[in-house]
C-alpha positions in Angstrom: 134.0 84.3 133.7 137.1 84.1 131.8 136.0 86.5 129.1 135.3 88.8 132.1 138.6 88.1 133.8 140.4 88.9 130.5 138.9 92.1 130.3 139.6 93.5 133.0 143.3 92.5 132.8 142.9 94.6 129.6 141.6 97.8 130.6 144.1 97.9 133.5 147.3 97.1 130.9 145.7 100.1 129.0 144.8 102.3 132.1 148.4 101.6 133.3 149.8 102.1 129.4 148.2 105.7 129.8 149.6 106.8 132.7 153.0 105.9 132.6 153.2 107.3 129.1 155.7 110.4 128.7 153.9 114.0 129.6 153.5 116.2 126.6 153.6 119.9 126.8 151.2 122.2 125.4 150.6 123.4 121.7 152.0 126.1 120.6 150.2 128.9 119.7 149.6 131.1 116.3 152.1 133.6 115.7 155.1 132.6 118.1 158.2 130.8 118.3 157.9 127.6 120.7 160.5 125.4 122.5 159.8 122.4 124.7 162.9 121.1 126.5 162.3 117.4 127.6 164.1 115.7 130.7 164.5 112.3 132.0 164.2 113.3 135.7 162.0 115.7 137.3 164.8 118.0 139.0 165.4 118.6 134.7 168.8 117.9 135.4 169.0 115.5 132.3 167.8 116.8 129.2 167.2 114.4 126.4 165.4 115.9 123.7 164.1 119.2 122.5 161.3 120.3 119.9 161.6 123.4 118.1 158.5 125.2 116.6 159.0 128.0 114.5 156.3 131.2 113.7 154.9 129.2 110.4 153.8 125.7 112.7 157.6 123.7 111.1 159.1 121.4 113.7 162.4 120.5 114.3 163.1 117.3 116.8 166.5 116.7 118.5 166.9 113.7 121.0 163.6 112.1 122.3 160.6 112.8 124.1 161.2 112.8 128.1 158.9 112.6 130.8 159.7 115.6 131.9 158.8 118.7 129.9 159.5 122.4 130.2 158.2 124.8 127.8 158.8 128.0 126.2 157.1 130.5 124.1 157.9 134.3 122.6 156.2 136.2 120.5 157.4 136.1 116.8 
C-alpha cells in the first residue's frame, strides 16, 4: 500500500514538474534566420532572454529562458 502510495505521489511531482516547466518555441527551420524573444509575463512586457539562430543552425543565448515565448523567422 505504501509502495502504491509513493507512486502515485511520484507521477503527480513529475506530471506537475511537466507542466509548469517554461514553454519552448518552435525549431527553426533550414535556410532562415530565427529569433525567439522570451518573457516573464504573458502581456511580454518583461523580456528576459533571447535566442538567436543564424542561417547555418549557430546559436547565440542572451538572458534566460522565460515562460513566455514569442518567435521570429525570415528567410536568409
Amino acid at each position: 500500500m505504501i509502495r502504491r502510495a509513493s507512486l502515485a505521489v511520484l507521477l503527480a511531482l513529475g506530471t506537475l514538474t511537466v507542466i509548469s516547466s517554461p514553454a519552448h518555441a518552435r525549431a527553426c527551420r533550414i535556410d532562415y534566420h530565427c529569433e525567439t524573444y522570451y518573457y516573464s509575463d504573458s502581456d511580454h512586457t518583461t523580456l528576459v532572454g533571447v535566442k538567436y539562430e543564424n542561417c547555418v543552425g549557430d546559436e547565440t543565448w542572451v538572458g534566460r529562458r522565460g515562460s513566455y515565448p514569442e518567435f521570429y523567422e525570415t528567410p536568409c
